[in-house]
C-alpha positions as CSV (number, residue, x, y, z in Angstrom):
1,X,-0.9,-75.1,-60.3
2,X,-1.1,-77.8,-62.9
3,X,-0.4,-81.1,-61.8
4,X,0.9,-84.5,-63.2
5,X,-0.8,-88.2,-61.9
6,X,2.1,-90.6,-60.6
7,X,0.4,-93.6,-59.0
8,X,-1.6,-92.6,-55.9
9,X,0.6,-88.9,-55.8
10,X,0.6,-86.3,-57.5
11,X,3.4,-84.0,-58.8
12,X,3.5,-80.9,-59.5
13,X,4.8,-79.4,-62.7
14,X,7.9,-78.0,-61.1
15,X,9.0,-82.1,-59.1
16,X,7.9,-83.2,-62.9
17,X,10.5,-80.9,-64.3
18,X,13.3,-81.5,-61.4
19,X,12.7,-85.6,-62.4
20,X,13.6,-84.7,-65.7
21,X,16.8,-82.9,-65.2
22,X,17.8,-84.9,-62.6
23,X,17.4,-88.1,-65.0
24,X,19.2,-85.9,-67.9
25,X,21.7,-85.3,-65.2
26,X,22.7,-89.1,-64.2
27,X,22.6,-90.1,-68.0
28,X,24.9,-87.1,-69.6
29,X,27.1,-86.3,-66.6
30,X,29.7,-86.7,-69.6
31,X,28.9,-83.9,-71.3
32,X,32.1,-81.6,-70.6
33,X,30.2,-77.9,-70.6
34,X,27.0,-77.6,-68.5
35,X,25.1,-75.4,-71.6
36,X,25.2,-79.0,-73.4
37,X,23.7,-80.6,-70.1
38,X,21.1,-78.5,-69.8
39,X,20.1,-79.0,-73.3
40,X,20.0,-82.8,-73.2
41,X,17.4,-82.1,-70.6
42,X,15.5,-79.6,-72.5
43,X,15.7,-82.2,-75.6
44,X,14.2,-84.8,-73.0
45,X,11.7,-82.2,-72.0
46,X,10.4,-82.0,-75.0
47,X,10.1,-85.2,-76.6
48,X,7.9,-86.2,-73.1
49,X,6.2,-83.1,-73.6
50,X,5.1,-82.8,-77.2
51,X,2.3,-85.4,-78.6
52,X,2.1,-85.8,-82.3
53,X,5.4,-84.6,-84.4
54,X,8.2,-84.0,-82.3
55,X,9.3,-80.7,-84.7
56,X,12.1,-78.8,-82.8
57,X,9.5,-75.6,-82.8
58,X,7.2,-78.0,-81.3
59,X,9.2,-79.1,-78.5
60,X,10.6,-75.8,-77.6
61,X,7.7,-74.1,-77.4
62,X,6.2,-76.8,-75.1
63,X,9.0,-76.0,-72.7
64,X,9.9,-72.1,-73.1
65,X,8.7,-68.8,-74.7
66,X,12.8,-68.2,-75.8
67,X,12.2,-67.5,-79.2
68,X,15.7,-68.9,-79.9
69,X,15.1,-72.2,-78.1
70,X,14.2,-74.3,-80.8
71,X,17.6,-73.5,-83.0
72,X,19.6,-74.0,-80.1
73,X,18.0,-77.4,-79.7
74,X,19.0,-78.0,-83.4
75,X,22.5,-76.9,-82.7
76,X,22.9,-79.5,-79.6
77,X,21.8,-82.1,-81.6
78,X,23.1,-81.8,-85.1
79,X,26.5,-79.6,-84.4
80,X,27.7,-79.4,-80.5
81,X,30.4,-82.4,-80.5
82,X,29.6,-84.6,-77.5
83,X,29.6,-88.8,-77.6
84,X,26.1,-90.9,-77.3
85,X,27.7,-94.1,-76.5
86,X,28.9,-92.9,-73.0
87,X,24.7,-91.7,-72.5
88,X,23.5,-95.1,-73.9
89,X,26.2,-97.3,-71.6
90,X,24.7,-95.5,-68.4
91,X,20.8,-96.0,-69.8
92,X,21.3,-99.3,-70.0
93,X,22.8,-99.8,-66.5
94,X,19.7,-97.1,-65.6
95,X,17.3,-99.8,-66.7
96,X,19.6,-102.9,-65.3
97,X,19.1,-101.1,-62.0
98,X,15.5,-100.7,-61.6
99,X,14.4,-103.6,-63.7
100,X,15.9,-107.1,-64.2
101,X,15.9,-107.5,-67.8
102,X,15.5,-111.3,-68.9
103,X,17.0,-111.3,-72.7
104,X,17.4,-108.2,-75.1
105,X,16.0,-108.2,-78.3
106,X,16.8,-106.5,-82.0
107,X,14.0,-104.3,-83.5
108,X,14.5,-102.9,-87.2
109,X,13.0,-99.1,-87.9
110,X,12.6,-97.7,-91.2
111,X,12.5,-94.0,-91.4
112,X,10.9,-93.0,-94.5
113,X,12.7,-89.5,-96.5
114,X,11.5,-87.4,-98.7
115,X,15.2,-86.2,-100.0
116,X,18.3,-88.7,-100.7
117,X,20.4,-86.6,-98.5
118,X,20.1,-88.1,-95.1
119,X,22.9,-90.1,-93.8
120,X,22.1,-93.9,-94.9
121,X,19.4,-92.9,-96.5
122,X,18.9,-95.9,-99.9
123,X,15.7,-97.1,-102.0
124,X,13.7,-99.8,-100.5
125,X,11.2,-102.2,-101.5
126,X,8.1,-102.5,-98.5
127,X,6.3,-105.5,-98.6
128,X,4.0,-103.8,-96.1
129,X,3.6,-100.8,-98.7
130,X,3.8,-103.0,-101.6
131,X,6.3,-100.3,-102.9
132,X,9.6,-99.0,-103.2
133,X,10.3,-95.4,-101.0
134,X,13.5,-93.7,-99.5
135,X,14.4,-94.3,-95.7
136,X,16.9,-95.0,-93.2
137,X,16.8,-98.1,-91.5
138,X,17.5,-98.3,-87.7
139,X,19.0,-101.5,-86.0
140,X,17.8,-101.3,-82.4
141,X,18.9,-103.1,-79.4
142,X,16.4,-103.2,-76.5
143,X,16.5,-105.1,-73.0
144,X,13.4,-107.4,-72.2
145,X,12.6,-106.4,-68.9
146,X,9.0,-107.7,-66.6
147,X,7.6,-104.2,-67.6
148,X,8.0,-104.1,-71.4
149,X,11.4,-103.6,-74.0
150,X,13.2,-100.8,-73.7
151,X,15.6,-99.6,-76.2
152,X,19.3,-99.1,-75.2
153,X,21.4,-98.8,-77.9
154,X,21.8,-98.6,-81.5
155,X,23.4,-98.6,-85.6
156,X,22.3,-96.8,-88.4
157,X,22.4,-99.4,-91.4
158,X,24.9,-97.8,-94.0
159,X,23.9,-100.0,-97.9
160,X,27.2,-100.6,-100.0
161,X,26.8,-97.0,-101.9
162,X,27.7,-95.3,-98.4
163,X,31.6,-96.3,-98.8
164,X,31.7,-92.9,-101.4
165,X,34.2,-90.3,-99.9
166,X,31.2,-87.7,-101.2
167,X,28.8,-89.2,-99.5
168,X,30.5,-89.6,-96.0
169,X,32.1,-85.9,-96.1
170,X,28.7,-84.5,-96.6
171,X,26.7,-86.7,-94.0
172,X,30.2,-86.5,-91.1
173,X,30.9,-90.4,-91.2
174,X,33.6,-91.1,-89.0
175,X,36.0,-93.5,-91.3
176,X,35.8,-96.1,-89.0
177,X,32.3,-97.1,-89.8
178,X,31.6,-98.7,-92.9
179,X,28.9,-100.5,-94.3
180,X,28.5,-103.8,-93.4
181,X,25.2,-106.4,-93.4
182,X,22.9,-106.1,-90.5
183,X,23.9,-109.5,-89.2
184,X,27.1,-107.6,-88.5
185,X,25.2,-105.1,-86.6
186,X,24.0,-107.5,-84.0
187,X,27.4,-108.8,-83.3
188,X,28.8,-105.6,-82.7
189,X,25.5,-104.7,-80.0
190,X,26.4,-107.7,-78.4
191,X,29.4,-107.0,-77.4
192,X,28.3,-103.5,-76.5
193,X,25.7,-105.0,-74.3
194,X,28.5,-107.5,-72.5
195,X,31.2,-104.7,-72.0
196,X,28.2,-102.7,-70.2
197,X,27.7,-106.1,-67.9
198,X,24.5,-107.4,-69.4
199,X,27.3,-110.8,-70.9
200,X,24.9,-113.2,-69.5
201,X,21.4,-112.2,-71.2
202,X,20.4,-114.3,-74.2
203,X,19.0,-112.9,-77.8
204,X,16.0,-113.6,-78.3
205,X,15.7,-112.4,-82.6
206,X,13.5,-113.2,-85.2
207,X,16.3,-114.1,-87.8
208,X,14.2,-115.3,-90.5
209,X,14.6,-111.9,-93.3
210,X,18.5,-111.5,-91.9
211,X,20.9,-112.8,-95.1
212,X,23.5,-115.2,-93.7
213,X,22.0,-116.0,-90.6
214,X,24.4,-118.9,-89.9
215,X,27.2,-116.1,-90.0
216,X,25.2,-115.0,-87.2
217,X,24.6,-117.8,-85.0
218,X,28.4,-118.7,-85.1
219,X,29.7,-115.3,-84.3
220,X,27.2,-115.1,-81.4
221,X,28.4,-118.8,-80.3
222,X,31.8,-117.4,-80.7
223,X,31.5,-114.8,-78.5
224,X,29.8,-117.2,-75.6
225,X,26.4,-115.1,-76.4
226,X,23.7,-117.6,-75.7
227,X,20.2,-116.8,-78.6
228,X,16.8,-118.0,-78.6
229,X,16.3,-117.2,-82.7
230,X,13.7,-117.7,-85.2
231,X,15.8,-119.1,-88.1
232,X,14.6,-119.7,-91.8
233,X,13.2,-123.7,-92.4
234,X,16.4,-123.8,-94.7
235,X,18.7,-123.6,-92.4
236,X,20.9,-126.6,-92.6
237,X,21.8,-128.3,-89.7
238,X,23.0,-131.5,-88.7
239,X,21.1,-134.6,-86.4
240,X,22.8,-135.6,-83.6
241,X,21.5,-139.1,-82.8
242,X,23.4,-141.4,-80.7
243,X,24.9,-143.4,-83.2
244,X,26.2,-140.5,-85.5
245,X,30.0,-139.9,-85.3
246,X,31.1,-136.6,-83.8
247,X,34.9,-137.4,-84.7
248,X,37.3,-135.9,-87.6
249,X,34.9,-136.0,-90.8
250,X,31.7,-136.1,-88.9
251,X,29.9,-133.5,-91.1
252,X,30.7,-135.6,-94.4
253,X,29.5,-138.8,-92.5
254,X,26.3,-137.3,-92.1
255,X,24.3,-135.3,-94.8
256,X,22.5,-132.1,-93.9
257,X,18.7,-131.6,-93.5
258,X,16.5,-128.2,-93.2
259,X,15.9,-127.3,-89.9
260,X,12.4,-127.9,-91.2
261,X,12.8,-131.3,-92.8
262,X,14.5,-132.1,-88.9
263,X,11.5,-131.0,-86.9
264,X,8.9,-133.2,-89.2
265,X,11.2,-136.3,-89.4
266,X,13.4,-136.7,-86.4
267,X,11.8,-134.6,-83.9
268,X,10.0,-135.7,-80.6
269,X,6.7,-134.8,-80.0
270,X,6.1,-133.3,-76.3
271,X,2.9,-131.7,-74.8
272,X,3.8,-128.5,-72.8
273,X,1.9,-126.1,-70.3
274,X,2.7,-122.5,-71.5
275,X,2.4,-119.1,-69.3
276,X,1.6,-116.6,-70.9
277,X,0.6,-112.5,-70.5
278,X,0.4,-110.5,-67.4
279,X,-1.9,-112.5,-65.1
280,X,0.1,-115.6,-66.2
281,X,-3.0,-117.8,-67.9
282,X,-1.7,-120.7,-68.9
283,X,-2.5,-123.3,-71.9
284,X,-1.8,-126.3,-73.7
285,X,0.9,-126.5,-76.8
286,X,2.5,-128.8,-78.4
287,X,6.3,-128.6,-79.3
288,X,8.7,-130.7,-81.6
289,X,12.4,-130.8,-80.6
290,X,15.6,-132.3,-80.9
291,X,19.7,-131.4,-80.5
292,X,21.2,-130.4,-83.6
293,X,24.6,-129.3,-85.0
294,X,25.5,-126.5,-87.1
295,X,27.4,-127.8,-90.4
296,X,30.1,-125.7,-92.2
297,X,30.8,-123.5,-88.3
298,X,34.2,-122.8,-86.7
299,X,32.6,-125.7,-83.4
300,X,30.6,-128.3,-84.8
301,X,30.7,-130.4,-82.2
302,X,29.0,-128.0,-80.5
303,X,24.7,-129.1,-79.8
304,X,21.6,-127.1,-80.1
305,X,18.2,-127.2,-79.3
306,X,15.6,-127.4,-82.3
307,X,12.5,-126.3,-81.5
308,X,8.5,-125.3,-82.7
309,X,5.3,-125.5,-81.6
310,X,3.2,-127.7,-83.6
311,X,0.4,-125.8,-85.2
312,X,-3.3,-126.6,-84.9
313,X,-4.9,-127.5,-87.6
314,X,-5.4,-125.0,-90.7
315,X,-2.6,-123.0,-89.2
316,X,0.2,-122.0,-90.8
317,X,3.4,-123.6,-89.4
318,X,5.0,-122.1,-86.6
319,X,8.6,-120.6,-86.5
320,X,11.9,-122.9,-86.3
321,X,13.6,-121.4,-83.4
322,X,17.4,-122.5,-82.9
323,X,19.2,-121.9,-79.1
324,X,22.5,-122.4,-77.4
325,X,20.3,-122.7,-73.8
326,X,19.7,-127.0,-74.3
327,X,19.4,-127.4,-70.5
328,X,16.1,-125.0,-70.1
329,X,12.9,-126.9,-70.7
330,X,11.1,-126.3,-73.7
331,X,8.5,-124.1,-71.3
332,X,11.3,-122.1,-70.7
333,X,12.0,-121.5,-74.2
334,X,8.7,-121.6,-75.1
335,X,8.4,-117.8,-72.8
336,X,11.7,-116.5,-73.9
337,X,10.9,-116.7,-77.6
338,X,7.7,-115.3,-76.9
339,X,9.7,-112.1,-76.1
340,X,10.2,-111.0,-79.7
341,X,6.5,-110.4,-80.5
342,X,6.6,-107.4,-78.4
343,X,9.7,-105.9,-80.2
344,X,7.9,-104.6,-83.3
345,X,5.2,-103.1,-80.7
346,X,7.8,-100.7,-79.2
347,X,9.5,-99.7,-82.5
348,X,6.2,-98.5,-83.9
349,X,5.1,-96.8,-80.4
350,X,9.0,-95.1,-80.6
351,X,8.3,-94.0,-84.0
352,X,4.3,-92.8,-82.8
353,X,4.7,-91.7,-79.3
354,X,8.6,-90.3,-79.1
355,X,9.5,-88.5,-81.8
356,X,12.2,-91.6,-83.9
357,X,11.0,-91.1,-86.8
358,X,11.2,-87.0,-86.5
359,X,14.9,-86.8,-86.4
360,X,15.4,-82.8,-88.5
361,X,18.5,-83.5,-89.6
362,X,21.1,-85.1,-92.2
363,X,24.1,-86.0,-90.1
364,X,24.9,-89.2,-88.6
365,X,26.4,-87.8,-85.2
366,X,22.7,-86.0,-85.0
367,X,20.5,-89.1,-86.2
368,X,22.8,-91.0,-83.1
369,X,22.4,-88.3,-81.1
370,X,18.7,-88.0,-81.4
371,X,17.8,-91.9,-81.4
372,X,20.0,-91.8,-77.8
373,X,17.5,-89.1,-76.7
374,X,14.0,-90.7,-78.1
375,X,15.5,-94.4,-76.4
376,X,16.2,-92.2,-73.0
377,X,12.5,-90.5,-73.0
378,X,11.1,-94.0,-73.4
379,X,12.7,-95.4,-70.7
380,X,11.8,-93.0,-68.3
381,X,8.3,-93.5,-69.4
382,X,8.3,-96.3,-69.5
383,X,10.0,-97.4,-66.3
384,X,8.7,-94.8,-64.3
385,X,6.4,-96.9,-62.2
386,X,9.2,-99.0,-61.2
387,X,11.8,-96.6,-59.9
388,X,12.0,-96.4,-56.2
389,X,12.5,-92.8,-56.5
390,X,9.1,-92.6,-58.0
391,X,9.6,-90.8,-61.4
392,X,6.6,-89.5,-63.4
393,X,4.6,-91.6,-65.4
394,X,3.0,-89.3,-67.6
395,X,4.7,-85.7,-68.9
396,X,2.2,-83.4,-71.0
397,X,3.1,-80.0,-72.5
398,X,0.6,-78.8,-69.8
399,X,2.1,-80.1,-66.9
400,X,5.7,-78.4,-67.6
401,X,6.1,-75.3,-66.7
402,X,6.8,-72.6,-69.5
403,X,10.0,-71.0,-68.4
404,X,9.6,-67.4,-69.0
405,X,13.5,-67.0,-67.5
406,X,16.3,-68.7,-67.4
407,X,16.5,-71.1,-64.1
408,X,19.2,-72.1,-62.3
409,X,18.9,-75.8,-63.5
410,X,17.6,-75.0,-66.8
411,X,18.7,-71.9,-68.6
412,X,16.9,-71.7,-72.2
């Protein structure tokens, strides 16, 4: 019998399976007919399974001889009506469970298309590429937890083009959702992420490329959502020495400065002891700061922390990060920003490793339905080494078994 490794066990292909389903199980208990349930685990199946392209024919075959299997798996995803959000609420209290996430961060994925008939689907220009190509971009939400990010939820970017009644019939966009700037989209996973309990993690986002980032910051303030963002050295923002008014007027009493002009002119210098990676080695840094205001918001009386590590010479300067959380100490911040690095990381490894960027479809319930599947096979992975019921670390094609018949758990 093939076998999986799990730590110091070892499981056999047949507990490997029964982890699977019984995962699938506890995330789309929602699912109203019990052929859609055992799909969503045969889905699951086969993005752990499958390395390289995560092709429907490649996924079924890793998990069944059926020669039917892999249409069916198109049909579950692309035209069987069932919600994600219910499956993406109950990841994220999966994960909440067996980890304790310490922020949650945004991670952008561009799907490059052959075709302009995918949902969302607009021209581009890659800076990375250094050219212009079709794709889809992705606006992912992912917890920060002591074992890595993990994504939980997500929106499908819509550009301005994708209000055309043509458009939206052909791709099944529900009316409801209309385009709007990405800056949008982080307000409304937000308030996902506090509905599903998680109200009391900050943001930690790089904010930098976003357009309107103070329409950002202020919603997120609004909404008592506490950030730890990089913001662009434009932003304007207000000093808030002693001896400036905070009355009626205030922001005409005293001019705005870049956040960048602040840090260089009004700033205090302080020498700081970061941690940093696994083992926790530590080193030196040194940080400017300062309390700011926010000019032109809904609150300006509200403060800020102003805050960047001061680069060593011949370095380029460091990011100008902007939080609501002024009573942490600047190591604090220091380690939550540090978060965001490992953002990009996951997005390419969900793109490489679990099939995002794979999606064989045009619609966007199936590109939602499909992203809720690739963010619950990484999960698993990924927290698999943490969960007291001791779920698999590693799933290959060869350690599932090939189901010949239809099982009881898992007809295909």
């Amino acid at each position: 019998m093939t076998h999986v490794a799990f730590g110091a066990d070892r499981l056999s292909a047949l507990e490997a399976e029964q982890r699977v389903v019984g995962f699938a199980d506890q995330l789309f208990a929602h699912l109203p007919r019990a052929d859609q349930r055992r799909w969503a685990a045969a889905y699951l199946m086969g993005l752990l399974a499958v390395s390289g392209r995560k092709s429907m024919r490649s996924m079924a075959a890793a998990i069944t001889d059926s020669p039917t299997a892999s249409q069916s798996l198109h049909r579950f995803v692309n035209a069987s009506p069932w919600e994600w959000q219910p499956a993406r609420s109950e990841l994220a209290r999966w994960v909440g469970s067996r980890a304790r996430p310490k922020a949650w961060t945004v991670g952008i994925a561009m799907v490059p298309k052959r075709g302009d008939q995918s949902c969302g689907v607009h021209r581009r220009f890659v800076p990375a590429l250094g050219r212009t190509i079709n794709c889809q971009i992705g606006v992912g939400q992912f917890l920060a937890t002591g074992s890595g990010h993990v994504p939980v939820d997500w929106r499908l970017h819509l550009p301005s083009e994708w209000s055309e009644d043509r458009l939206r019939r052909r791709t099944r966009i529900p009316d409801a959702v209309q385009p709007v700037p990405a800056w949008a989209h982080v307000l409304e996973l937000a308030d996902g992420l506090a509905a599903g309990g998680f109200a009391a993690l900050p943001l930690v986002a790089d904010l930098r490329e976003y357009k309107e980032p103070d329409r950002l910051l202020h919603g997120l303030r609004e909404r008592a959502h506490d950030f730890v963002a990089a913001v662009p050295d434009s932003l304007p923002v207000l000093p808030t020495a002693p001896a400036h008014s905070f009355g009626a007027g205030a922001d005409a009493s005293v001019p705005p400065m870049s956040a960048r002009r602040f840090l260089e002119t009004e700033g205090e210098l302080l020498r700081s002891v970061l941690k940093c990676g696994q083992l926790r080695p530590t080193r030196l840094t040194r940080v400017v700061t300062g309390l700011v205001r926010l000019p032109r918001g809904p609150q300006p009386q509200r403060f800020y922390r102003l805050f960047a590590e001061v680069p060593r010479e011949g370095e380029r300067p460091a990011a100008a990060w902007l939080t609501t959380l002024v009573h942490l100490s600047v190591e604090e911040l220091l380690e939550l920003a540090a978060l965001q690095a490992t953002t990009p990381r996951v997005v390419r490894r969900l793109e490489g490793s679990f099939g995002l960027q794979d999606f064989e479809g045009r619609s966007y319930p199936g590109w939602h339905r499909h992203v809720t599947l690739v963010s619950a096979a990484c999960c698993y992975q990924e927290l698999s080494e943490v969960d007291p019921d001791g779920l698999s670390r590693t799933i290959t094609a060869a350690s599932l078994p090939r189901v010949a018949r239809p099982t009881a758990r898992l007809r295909v």
